[in-house]
C-alpha positions in Angstrom: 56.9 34.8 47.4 59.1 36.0 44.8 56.7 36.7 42.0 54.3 38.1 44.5 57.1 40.8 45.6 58.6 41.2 41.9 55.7 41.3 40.1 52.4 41.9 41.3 52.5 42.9 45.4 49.0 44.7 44.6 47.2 41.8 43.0 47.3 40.0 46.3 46.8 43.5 48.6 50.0 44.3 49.6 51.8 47.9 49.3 55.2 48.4 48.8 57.0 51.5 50.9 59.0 54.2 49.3 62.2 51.5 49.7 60.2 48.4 48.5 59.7 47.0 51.6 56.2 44.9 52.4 54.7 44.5 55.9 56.0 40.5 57.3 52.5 40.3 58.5 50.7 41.1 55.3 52.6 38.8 53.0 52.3 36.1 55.6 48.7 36.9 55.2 48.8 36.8 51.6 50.4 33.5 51.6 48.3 31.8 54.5 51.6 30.9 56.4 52.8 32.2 59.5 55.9 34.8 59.8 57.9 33.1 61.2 58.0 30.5 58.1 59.0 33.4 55.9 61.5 34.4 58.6 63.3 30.8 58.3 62.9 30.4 54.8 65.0 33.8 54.2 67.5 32.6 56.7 68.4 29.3 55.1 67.9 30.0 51.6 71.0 30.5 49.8 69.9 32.6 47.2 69.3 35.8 48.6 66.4 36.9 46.9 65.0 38.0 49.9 66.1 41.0 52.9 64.2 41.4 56.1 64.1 44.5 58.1 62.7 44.9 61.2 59.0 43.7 60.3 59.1 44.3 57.0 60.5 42.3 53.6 61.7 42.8 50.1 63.1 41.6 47.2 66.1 43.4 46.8 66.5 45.8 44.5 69.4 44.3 42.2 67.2 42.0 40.4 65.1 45.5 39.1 68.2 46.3 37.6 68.8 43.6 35.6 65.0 43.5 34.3 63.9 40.3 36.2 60.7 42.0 38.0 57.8 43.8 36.6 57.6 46.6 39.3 59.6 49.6 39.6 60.0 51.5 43.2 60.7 55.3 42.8 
């Protein structure tokens, strides 16, 4: 999940928005799991690589700061 939102959303047919954000359904798509595994797997990881919003999800945007991913949202 994380290198598909850092580094290569497009390469499995997702979109990011204007804010970086990916439809929940699509990436659950993508991944062949339901949402509400990506919805539980944010909620107890402890890492927080990962912010939901409504229906939507992202990697946040500190870790394009610091040169981890290899997408840029403008």
């Amino acid at each position: 999940m994380s290198y598909i939102l850092r580094h290569g959303p497009e390469k499995h047919g997702l979109t990011l928005d204007s804010q970086g954000f990916v439809s929940l359904g699509e990436l659950a798509g993508a991944l062949s799991v339901h949402v509400d595994d990506i919805r539980e797997l944010v909620k107890t990881s402890h890492k927080l690589r990962f912010e939901i919003s409504g229906e939507k999800i992202q990697s946040p945007i500190w870790p394009l700061s610091r040169g981890d991913a290899s997408i840029r949202v403008v």
